[in-house]
C-alpha positions in Angstrom: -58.9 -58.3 -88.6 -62.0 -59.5 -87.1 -65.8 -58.5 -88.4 -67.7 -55.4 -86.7 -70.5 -57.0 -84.4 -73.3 -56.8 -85.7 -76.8 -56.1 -83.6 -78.0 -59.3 -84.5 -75.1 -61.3 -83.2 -74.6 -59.6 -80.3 -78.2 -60.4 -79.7 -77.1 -63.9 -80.1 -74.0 -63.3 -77.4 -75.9 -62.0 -74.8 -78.4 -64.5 -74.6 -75.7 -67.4 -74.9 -74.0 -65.6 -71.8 -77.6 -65.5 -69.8 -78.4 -69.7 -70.6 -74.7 -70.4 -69.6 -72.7 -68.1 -67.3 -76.2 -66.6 -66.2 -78.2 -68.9 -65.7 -81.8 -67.3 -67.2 -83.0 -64.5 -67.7 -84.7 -62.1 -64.9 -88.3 -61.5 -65.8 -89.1 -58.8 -68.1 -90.3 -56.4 -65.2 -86.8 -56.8 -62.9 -84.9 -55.6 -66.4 -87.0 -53.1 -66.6 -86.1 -51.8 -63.7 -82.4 -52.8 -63.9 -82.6 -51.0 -67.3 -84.2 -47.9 -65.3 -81.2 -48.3 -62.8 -78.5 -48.2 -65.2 -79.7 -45.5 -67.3 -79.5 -43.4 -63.9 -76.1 -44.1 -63.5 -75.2 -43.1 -67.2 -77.1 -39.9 -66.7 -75.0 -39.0 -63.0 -72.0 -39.5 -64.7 -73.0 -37.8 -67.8 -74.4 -34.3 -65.3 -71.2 -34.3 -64.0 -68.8 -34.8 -66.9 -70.7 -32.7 -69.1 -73.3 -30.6 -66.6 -73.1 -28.5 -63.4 -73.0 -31.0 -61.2 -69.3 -31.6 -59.7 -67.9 -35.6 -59.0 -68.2 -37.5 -55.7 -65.3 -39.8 -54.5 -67.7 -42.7 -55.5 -68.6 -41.4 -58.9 -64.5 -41.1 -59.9 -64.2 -44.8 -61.0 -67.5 -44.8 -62.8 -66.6 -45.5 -66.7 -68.9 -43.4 -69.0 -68.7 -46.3 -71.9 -69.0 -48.9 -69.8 -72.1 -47.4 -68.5 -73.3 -47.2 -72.1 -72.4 -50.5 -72.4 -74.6 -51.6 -69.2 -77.4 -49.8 -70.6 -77.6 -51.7 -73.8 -76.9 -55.2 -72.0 -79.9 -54.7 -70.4 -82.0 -53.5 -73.5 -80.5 -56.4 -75.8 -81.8 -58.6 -72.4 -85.4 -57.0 -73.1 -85.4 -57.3 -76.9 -84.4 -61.2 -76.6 -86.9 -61.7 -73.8 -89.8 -60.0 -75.6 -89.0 -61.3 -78.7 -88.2 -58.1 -80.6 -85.1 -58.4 -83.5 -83.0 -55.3 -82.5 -81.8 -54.6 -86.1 -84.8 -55.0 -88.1 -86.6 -52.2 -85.3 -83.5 -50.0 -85.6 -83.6 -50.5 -89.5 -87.7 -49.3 -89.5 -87.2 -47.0 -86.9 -84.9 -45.2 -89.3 -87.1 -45.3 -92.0 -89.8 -43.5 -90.0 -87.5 -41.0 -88.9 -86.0 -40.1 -92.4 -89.7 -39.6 -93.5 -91.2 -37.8 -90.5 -88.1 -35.6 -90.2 -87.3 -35.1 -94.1 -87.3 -31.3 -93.5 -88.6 -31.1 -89.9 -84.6 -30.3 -88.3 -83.2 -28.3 -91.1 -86.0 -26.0 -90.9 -85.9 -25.6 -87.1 -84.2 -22.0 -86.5 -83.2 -22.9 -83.0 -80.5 -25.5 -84.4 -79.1 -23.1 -87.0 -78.0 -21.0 -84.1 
Protein backbone atom coordinates (compact mmCIF):
# COMPACT_ATOMS: atom_id res chain seq x y z
CA UNK A 1 0.00 0.00 0.00
CA UNK A 2 1.53 3.08 -1.02
CA UNK A 3 1.67 6.52 1.30
CA UNK A 4 -1.14 9.32 0.82
CA UNK A 5 0.54 12.33 -1.06
CA UNK A 6 1.23 14.64 0.85
CA UNK A 7 1.01 18.69 -0.12
CA UNK A 8 4.49 19.00 0.27
CA UNK A 9 5.55 16.20 -2.10
CA UNK A 10 3.22 16.93 -4.61
CA UNK A 11 4.76 20.26 -4.56
CA UNK A 12 7.95 18.52 -5.26
CA UNK A 13 6.19 16.45 -8.28
CA UNK A 14 4.84 19.14 -10.05
CA UNK A 15 7.81 21.15 -10.20
CA UNK A 16 10.04 18.01 -11.23
CA UNK A 17 7.35 17.55 -14.17
CA UNK A 18 7.72 21.48 -15.23
CA UNK A 19 12.05 21.28 -15.23
CA UNK A 20 11.67 17.96 -17.15
CA UNK A 21 8.64 17.08 -19.23
CA UNK A 22 7.78 20.94 -19.16
CA UNK A 23 10.38 22.62 -19.67
CA UNK A 24 9.89 25.88 -17.16
CA UNK A 25 7.57 27.33 -15.68
CA UNK A 26 5.16 30.20 -17.46
CA UNK A 27 5.60 33.44 -15.64
CA UNK A 28 3.61 34.05 -12.70
CA UNK A 29 1.07 36.33 -14.55
CA UNK A 30 0.19 33.57 -17.64
CA UNK A 31 -0.74 31.09 -14.49
CA UNK A 32 -2.55 33.44 -13.24
CA UNK A 33 -4.54 33.54 -15.93
CA UNK A 34 -4.39 29.83 -16.74
CA UNK A 35 -5.43 29.41 -13.06
CA UNK A 36 -8.46 31.99 -13.90
CA UNK A 37 -9.22 29.85 -17.04
CA UNK A 38 -9.50 26.59 -15.41
CA UNK A 39 -11.43 27.60 -12.49
CA UNK A 40 -14.05 28.78 -15.30
CA UNK A 41 -14.23 25.54 -16.59
CA UNK A 42 -14.76 23.85 -13.07
CA UNK A 43 -17.50 26.26 -12.31
CA UNK A 44 -19.44 25.47 -16.17
CA UNK A 45 -19.31 22.11 -15.28
CA UNK A 46 -20.20 22.53 -11.80
CA UNK A 47 -23.67 25.07 -13.06
CA UNK A 48 -24.61 22.43 -14.95
CA UNK A 49 -24.18 19.30 -12.85
CA UNK A 50 -25.41 20.85 -9.92
CA UNK A 51 -27.24 24.36 -11.13
CA UNK A 52 -29.90 25.34 -13.75
CA UNK A 53 -27.91 25.45 -16.44
CA UNK A 54 -28.42 22.27 -18.83
CA UNK A 55 -25.06 20.38 -20.74
CA UNK A 56 -23.73 21.30 -24.27
CA UNK A 57 -22.41 18.39 -26.56
CA UNK A 58 -18.94 19.98 -25.73
CA UNK A 59 -19.38 20.15 -22.04
CA UNK A 60 -20.32 16.00 -21.90
CA UNK A 61 -16.70 14.76 -21.86
CA UNK A 62 -15.59 17.37 -19.36
CA UNK A 63 -14.47 15.35 -16.06
CA UNK A 64 -15.56 17.29 -12.83
CA UNK A 65 -12.35 15.79 -10.79
CA UNK A 66 -10.12 16.21 -13.34
CA UNK A 67 -11.08 19.75 -13.53
CA UNK A 68 -10.32 20.02 -9.79
CA UNK A 69 -7.37 18.52 -10.51
CA UNK A 70 -6.33 21.25 -13.26
CA UNK A 71 -7.27 23.84 -10.89
CA UNK A 72 -4.75 22.83 -8.20
CA UNK A 73 -1.88 22.04 -10.96
CA UNK A 74 -1.99 25.38 -11.62
CA UNK A 75 -2.10 26.72 -7.96
CA UNK A 76 0.74 24.20 -6.75
CA UNK A 77 2.53 26.04 -10.22
CA UNK A 78 1.96 29.46 -8.33
CA UNK A 79 2.87 28.40 -4.84
CA UNK A 80 6.34 26.86 -6.27
CA UNK A 81 6.88 29.95 -8.40
CA UNK A 82 6.25 32.47 -5.66
CA UNK A 83 7.86 30.66 -3.23
CA UNK A 84 4.99 29.93 -0.91
CA UNK A 85 5.02 26.13 1.15
CA UNK A 86 1.42 24.97 0.44
CA UNK A 87 1.12 23.04 3.66
CA UNK A 88 2.52 25.25 6.14
CA UNK A 89 -0.24 28.17 4.54
CA UNK A 90 -2.99 25.57 4.70
CA UNK A 91 -1.81 24.53 8.30
CA UNK A 92 -2.00 28.57 9.41
CA UNK A 93 -4.83 29.17 7.45
CA UNK A 94 -6.60 26.68 9.58
CA UNK A 95 -5.53 28.08 12.58
CA UNK A 96 -7.00 31.47 11.78
CA UNK A 97 -10.12 29.95 10.76
CA UNK A 98 -10.70 27.77 13.90
CA UNK A 99 -10.08 31.07 15.94
CA UNK A 100 -12.05 33.61 13.83
CA UNK A 101 -14.90 31.13 13.41
CA UNK A 102 -14.89 29.44 17.03
CA UNK A 103 -18.60 30.23 17.24
CA UNK A 104 -19.15 32.47 14.20
CA UNK A 105 -21.17 29.24 11.95
CA UNK A 106 -22.85 27.56 14.81
CA UNK A 107 -24.47 30.59 15.75
CA UNK A 108 -25.49 31.62 12.27
CA UNK A 109 -29.42 30.82 12.12
CA UNK A 110 -29.44 30.61 8.32
CA UNK A 111 -27.31 27.22 8.43
CA UNK A 112 -29.47 25.61 11.12
CA UNK A 113 -32.30 25.73 8.67
Amino acid sequence: MTEPLTIEEAQKRVDGWIKTVGVRYFSELTNMAILTEEVGELARIMARTYGDQSFKKSDLAKNLADEMADVLWVLICLANQTGVDLTDAFEKNMAKKNERDATRHLENPKLRQ
